[in-house]
C-alpha positions in Angstrom: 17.6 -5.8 10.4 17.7 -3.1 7.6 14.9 0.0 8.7 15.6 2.5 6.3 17.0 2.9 2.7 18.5 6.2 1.5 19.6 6.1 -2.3 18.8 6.9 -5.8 15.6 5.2 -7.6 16.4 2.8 -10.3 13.3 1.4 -10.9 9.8 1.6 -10.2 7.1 -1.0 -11.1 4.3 -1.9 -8.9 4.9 -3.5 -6.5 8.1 -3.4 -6.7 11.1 -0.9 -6.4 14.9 -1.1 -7.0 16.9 1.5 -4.9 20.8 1.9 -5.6 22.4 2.4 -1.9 26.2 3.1 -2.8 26.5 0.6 -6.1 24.0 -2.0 -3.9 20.8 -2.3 -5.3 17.6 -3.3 -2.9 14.6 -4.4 -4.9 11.6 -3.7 -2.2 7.9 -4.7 -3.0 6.2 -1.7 -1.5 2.1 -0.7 -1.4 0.1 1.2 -4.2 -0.1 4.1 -1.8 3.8 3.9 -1.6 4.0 4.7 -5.3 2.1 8.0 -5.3 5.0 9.4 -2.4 7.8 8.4 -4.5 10.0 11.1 -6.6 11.0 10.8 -9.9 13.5 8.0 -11.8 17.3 8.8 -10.1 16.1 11.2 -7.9 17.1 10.4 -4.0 14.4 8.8 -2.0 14.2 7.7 1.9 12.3 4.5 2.6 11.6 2.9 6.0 11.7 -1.1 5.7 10.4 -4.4 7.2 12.7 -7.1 6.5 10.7 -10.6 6.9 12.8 -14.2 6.9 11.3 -17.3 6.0 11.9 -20.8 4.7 11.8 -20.1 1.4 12.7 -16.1 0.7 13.9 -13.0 2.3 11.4 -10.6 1.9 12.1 -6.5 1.9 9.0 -4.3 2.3 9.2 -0.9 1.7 7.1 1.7 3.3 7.3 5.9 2.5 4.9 6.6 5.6 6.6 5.7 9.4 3.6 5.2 10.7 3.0 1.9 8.4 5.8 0.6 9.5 5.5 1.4 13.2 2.2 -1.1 12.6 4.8 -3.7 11.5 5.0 -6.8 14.2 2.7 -4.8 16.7 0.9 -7.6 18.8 -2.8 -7.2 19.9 -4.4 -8.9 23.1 -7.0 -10.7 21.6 -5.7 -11.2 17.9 -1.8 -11.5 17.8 0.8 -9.5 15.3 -1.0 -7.8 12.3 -0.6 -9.3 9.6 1.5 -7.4 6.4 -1.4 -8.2 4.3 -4.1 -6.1 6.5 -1.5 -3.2 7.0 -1.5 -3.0 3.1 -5.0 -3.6 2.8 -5.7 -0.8 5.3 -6.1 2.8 3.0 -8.7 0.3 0.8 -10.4 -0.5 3.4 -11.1 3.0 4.8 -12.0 4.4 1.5 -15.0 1.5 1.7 -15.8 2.5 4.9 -15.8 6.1 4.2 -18.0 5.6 1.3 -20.5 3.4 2.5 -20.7 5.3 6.1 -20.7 8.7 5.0 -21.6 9.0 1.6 -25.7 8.6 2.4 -27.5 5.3 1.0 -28.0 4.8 -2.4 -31.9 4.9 -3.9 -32.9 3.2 -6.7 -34.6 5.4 -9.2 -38.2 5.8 -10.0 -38.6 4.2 -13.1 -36.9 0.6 -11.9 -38.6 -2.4 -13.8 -40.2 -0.3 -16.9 -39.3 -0.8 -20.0 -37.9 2.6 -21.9 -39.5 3.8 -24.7 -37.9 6.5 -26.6 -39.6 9.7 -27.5 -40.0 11.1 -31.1 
């Protein structure tokens, strides 16, 4: 299992990445908020991993926050392991949450339904 990556960034273009580990080079896909963490072109960069094995391809995920990929493979009583897709789907989400919980409801304005008539 690889859980971390320490090299120089090669590439960057959402969503993927190409780090160069000592001549090997790991292309991750990683999430948009991944991006915005991320130094510049051949600077040195740390990323925690999920590796994922299936039928068909070997799949690298690369995360710049721990704590997204502590939420990797966790199991829940009623629902099972999380999927990859809701942990990536998760700072979307919580924006939409934030904005329709918090923000106040929107009110149409007063002249809905007339027709505008411009002024001279």
């Amino acid at each position: 299992m690889i859980g971390r990556l320490v090299g120089r960034l090669i590439r960057k273009q959402p969503p993927a990445l190409l780090i160069d580990v000592e001549g090997v080079g790991y292309e991750l896909e990683a999430p948009m908020t991944a991006f915005y963490s991320l130094p510049d072109l051949e600077q040195e960069v740390i990323v925690h991993t999920h590796l994922v094995i299936r039928d068909d391809a070997h799949l690298l995920f690369g995360f710049t926050d721990a704590l997204q990929i502590r939420l990797q493979g966790v199991e829940l009583p009623a629902i099972g392991e999380i999927p990859v897709q809701l942990i990536q789907a998760i700072p979307y989400v919580l924006t939409v949450v934030l904005l329709a919980g918090f923000v106040g409801k929107a009110i149409a304005p007063n002249a809905i339904g007339q027709p505008y008539i411009k002024e001279r």
